[in-house]
N, C-alpha and C positions, 0 to 999 in steps of 0.2 A: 693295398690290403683288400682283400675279396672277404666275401659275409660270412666264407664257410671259416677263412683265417684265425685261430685262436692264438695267438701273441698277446705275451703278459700286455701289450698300450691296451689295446683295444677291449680288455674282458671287462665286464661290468658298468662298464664308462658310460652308458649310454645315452643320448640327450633327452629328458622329455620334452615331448613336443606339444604346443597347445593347442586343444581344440581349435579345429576349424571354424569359421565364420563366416555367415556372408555377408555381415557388416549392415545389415539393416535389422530396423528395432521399434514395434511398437505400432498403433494405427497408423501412423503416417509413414511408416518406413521409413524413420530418421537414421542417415548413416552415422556407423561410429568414427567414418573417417573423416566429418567435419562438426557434426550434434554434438556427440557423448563419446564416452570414456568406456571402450570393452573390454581394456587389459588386452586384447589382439596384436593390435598396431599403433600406432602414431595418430592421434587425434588431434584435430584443430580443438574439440570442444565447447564450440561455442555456446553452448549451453550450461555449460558449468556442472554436469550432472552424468551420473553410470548410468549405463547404457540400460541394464536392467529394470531403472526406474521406469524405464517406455513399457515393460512388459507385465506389468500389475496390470489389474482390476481401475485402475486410478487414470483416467486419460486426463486429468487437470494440467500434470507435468508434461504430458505429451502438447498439449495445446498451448501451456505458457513457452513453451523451448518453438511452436510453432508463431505465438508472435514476438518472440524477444529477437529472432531470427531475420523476423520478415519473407519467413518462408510459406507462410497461408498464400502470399502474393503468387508466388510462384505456382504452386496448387492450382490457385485460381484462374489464373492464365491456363495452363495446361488445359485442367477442365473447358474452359470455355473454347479452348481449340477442337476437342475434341467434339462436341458438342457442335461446332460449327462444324466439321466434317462429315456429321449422320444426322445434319437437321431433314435432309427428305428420304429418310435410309426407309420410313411406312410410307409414303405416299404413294405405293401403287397399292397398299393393302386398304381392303372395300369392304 
């Protein structure tokens, strides 16, 4: 059937579709595909909490889902790589 097609299946039928997502939430860009719950997709959730609750004024929850996780760990590694890559990034600056 083509879009211009008007056959009694097809009239009215139409799927809604849900917002797009990019699946990150909150200061730490917790995803919804293993943190929280966006009503999106398929969530591990290990945080036991909607996704939404990352996007308030309120970063306590973002931080408790960041040590119930063990994800500060990871952060911190990161950070500290990166940070070893541009430790002489001034040292020709006088």
């Amino acid at each position: 059937m083509e879009d211009g097609d008007s056959s009694r299946e097809g009239r009215g039928k139409r799927k809604q579709k849900k917002p797009w997502s990019l699946g990150l939430y909150g200061l730490f860009q917790l995803s919804d595909g293993y943190f929280c719950d966006s009503g999106y997709r398929w969530s591990r959730n290990k945080c036991g909490t909607a996704c939404s609750a990352f996007t308030d004024d309120n970063i306590l929850d973002d931080i408790a889902c960041l040590v119930k996780t063990d994800y500060w760990k990871f952060i911190l590694k990161e950070a500290s790589l990166v940070c070893l890559r541009t430790r002489n990034f001034f040292s020709e600056c006088k």
